[in-house]
C-alpha positions as CSV (number, residue, x, y, z in Angstrom):
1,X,0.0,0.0,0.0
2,X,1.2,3.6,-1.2
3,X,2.6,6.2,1.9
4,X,-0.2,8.5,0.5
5,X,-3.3,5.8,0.6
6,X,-1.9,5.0,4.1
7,X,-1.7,8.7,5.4
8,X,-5.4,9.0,3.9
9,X,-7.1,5.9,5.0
10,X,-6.0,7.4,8.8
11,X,-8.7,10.3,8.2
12,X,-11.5,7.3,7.6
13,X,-11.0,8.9,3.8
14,X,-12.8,6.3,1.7
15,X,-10.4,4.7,-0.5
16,X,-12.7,3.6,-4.3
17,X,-11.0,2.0,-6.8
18,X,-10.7,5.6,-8.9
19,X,-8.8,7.1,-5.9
20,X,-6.4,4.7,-4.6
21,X,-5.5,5.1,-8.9
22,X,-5.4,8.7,-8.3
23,X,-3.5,8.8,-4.8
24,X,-0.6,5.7,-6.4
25,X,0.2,7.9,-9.5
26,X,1.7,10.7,-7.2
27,X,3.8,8.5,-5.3
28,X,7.2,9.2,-5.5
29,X,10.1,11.8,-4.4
30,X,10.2,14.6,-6.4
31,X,6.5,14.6,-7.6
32,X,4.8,17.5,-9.0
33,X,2.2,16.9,-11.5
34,X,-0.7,19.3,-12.8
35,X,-4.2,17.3,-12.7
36,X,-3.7,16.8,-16.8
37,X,-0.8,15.0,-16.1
38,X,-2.2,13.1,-13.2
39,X,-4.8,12.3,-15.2
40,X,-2.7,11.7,-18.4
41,X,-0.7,9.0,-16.2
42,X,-3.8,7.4,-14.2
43,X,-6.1,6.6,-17.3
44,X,-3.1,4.1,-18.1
45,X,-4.0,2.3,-15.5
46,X,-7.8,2.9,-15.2
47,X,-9.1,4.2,-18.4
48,X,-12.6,5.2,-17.8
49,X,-11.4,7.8,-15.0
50,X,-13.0,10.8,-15.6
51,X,-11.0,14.6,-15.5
52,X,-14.0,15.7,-12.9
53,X,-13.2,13.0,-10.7
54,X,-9.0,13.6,-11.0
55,X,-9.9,17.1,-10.1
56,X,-12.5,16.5,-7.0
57,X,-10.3,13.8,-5.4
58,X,-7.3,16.3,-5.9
59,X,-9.4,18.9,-4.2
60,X,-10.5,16.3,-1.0
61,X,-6.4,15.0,-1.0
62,X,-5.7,18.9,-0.2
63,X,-8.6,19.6,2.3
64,X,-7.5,17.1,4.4
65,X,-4.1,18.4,4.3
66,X,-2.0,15.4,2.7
67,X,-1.5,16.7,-0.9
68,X,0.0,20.4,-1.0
69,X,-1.7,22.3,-3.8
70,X,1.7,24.6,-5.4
71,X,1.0,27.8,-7.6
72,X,4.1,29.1,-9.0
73,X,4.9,32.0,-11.4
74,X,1.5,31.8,-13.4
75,X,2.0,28.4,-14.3
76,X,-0.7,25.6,-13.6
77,X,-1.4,24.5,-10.0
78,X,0.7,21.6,-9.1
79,X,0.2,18.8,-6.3
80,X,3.1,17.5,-4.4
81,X,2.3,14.6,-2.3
82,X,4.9,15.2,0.6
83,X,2.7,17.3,2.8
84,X,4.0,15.5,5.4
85,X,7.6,16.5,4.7
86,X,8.5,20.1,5.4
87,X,10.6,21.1,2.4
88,X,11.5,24.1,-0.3
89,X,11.1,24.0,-3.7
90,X,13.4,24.5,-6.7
91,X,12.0,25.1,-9.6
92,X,13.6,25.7,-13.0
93,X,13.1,28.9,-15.1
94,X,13.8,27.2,-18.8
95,X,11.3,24.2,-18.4
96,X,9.3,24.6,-15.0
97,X,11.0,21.5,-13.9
98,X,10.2,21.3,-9.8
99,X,12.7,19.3,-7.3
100,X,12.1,18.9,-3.3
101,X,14.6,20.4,-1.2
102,X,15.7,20.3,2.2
103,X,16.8,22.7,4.6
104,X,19.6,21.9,6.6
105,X,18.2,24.5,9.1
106,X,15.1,25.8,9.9
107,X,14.4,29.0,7.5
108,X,12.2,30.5,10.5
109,X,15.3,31.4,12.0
110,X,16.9,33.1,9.0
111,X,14.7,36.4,9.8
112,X,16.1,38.7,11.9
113,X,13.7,40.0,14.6
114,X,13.1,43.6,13.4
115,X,12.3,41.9,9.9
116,X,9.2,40.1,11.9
117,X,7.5,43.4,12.3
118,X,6.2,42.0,15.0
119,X,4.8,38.8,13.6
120,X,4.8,35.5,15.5
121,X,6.6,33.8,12.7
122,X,5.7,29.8,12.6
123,X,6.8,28.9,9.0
124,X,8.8,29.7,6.2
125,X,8.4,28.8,2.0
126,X,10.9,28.9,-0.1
127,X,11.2,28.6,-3.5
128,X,14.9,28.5,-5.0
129,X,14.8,29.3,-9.1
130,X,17.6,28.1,-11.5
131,X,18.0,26.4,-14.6
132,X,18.0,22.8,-14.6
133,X,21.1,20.6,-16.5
134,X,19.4,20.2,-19.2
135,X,18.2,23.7,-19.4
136,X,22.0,24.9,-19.4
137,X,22.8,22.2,-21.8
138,X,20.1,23.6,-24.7
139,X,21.9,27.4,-23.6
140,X,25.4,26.3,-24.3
């Protein structure tokens, strides 16, 4: 059984055929996929799965907080199945490309105080931006 059905099966989430399809096609490190392509790679597996019901179990995965719904730079939404993994992004300027990455420390303490403003900071998001290899292969 997938990390993902697990984490969802422990919030009584019932687990249909279309979903556990759904939930297994974002397994995996490094997983950022828009709902066409979660769709794209699901209907492999389970062809009659319909685009409404990719989007409404995407929708439910997020509510409950185990699938983190990422908008960056105007591009479409993507859904990264590590909710339960604090991490950063990197994401590549050429090709959109999107890697996990880890701090070493937490980012919370990189503010100084008088940058706060008198927030009670409790988390940080970061998003580093590049150019993947294969980006500054096609540049060269």
């Amino acid at each position: 059984m997938s990390d993902l059905v697990t984490r969802l099966r422990r919030h009584n989430w019932r687990i249909t055929p279309q979903r556990r399809v759904i939930a297994e096609t974002l397994e995996g490190s490094h997983v950022h996929f828009t709902a066409d392509e979660i769709l794209e790679r699901a209907v492999e597996r389970m062809p009659e799965l319909s685009r409404a019901t990719v989007y409404n179990t995407l929708n439910e995965m997020v509510a409950l907080g185990e699938v983190l719904e990422l908008t960056l730079d105007g591009r479409s939404k993507r859904y990264d199945p590590n909710a339960d993994h604090e991490h950063h992004h990197l994401i590549c300027e050429g090709c959109g490309l999107m890697k996990d990455v880890h701090a070493m420390a937490d980012p919370v303490d990189w503010l100084p105080g008088d940058e706060r403003h008198g927030f009670a900071v409790t988390r940080a998001s970061i998003t580093y931006r590049g150019l993947c290899p294969e980006c500054q292969a096609a540049q060269s």
